[in-house]
C-alpha positions in Angstrom: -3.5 -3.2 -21.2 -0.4 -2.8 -23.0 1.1 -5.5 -24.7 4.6 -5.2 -22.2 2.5 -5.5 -19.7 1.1 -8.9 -20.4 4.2 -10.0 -20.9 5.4 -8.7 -17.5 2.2 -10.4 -15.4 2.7 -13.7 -17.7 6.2 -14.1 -16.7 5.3 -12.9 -12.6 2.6 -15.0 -12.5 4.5 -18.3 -14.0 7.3 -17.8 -11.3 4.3 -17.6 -8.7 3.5 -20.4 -9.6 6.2 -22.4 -10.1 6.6 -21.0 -6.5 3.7 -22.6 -5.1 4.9 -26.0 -6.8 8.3 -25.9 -5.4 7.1 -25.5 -2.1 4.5 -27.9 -2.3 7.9 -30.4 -3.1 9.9 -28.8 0.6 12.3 -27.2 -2.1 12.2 -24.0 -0.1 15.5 -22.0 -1.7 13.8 -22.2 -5.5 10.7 -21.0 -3.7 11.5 -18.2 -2.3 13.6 -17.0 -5.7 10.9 -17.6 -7.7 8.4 -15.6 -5.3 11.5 -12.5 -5.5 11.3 -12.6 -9.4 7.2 -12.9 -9.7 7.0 -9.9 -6.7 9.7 -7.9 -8.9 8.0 -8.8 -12.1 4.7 -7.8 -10.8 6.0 -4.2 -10.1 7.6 -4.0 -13.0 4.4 -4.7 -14.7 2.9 -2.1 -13.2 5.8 0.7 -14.5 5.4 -0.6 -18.1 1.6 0.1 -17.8 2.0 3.6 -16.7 4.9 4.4 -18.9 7.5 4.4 -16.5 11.0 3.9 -17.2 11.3 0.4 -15.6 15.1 0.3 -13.2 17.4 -2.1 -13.6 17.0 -3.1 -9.9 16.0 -5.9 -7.9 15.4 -4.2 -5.1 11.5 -4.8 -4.2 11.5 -1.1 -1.9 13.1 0.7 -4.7 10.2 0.1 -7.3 7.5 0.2 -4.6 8.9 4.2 -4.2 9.3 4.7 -8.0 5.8 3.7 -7.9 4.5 5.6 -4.8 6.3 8.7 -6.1 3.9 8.3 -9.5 1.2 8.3 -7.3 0.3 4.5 -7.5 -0.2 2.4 -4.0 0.0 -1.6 -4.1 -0.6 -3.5 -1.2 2.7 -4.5 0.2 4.1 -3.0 3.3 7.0 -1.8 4.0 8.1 -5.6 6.2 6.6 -7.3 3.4 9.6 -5.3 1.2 12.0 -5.7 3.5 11.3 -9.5 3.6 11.4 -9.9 -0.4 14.3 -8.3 -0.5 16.1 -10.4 2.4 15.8 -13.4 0.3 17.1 -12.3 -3.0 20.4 -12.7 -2.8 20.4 -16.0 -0.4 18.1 -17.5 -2.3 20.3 -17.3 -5.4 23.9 -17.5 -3.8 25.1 -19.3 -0.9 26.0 -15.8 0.8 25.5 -14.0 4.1 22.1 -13.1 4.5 20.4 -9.7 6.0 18.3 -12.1 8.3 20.2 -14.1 11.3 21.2 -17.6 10.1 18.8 -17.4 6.9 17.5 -20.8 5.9 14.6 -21.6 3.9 11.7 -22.7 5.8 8.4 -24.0 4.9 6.7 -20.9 7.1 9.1 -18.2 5.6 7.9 -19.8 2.2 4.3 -19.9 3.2 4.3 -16.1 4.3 5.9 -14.7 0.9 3.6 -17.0 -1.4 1.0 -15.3 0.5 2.1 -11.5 0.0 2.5 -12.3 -3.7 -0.5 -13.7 -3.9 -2.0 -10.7 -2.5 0.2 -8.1 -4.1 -1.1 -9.8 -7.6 -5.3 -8.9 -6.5 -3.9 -5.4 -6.0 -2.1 -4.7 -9.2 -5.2 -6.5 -11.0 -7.5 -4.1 -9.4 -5.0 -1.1 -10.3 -4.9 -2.2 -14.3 -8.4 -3.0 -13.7 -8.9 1.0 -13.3 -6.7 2.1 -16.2 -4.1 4.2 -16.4 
């Protein structure tokens, strides 16, 4: 595994879980940025292993299609994305939201830990197989 690649996974999987202990302290907002950042850091993980030119972006749908284009699947679906990418901006600025009335919630929370947690076995098993 590359060296930028560690780097990448270190820094996802320290805002994971610094995700899990915010919301084990109901502070939902930090939560659900930190779950963005390790999600995007994930991906981005992923680019840096295959070579890819990693995007300035955000945007969780945009590197899941840079990625699919190169031929490389992780398992997130496509209301998993949409989700992850709701929260980015709310979670960091107290702006309009995509979703209705956006507030943090302990279930909301609960449901993106989990994708990240699940999107982190499936790039595992994808560096696991080399590049």
């Amino acid at each position: 595994m590359k060296e930028q690649t560690k780097t990448w996974l270190k820094y996802a999987d320290e805002n994971l879980r610094s995700a899990k202990i915010l919301l084990e302290s109901d502070l939902f907002n930090p939560c659900l940025q930190n779950v963005q950042q390790a999600v995007e850091k994930m991906l981005k993980a992923l680019l840096a292993e295959w070579g890819i030119k990693i995007k300035k972006t955000h945007s969780i749908n945009e590197l899941v299609a840079i990625l699919n284009e190169t031929g490389l699947r992780v398992d997130i679906e496509e209301d998993e994305r949409d989700l992850i990418d709701s929260i980015y901006l709310p979670s960091k600025y107290p702006v309009g939201s995509v979703l209705p009335d956006f507030e943090p919630d302990v279930q909301t929370c609960k449901q993106c830990v989990a994708i990240a947690d699940r999107l982190r076995g499936s790039i595992q098993a994808l560096l696991s197989q080399g590049n």
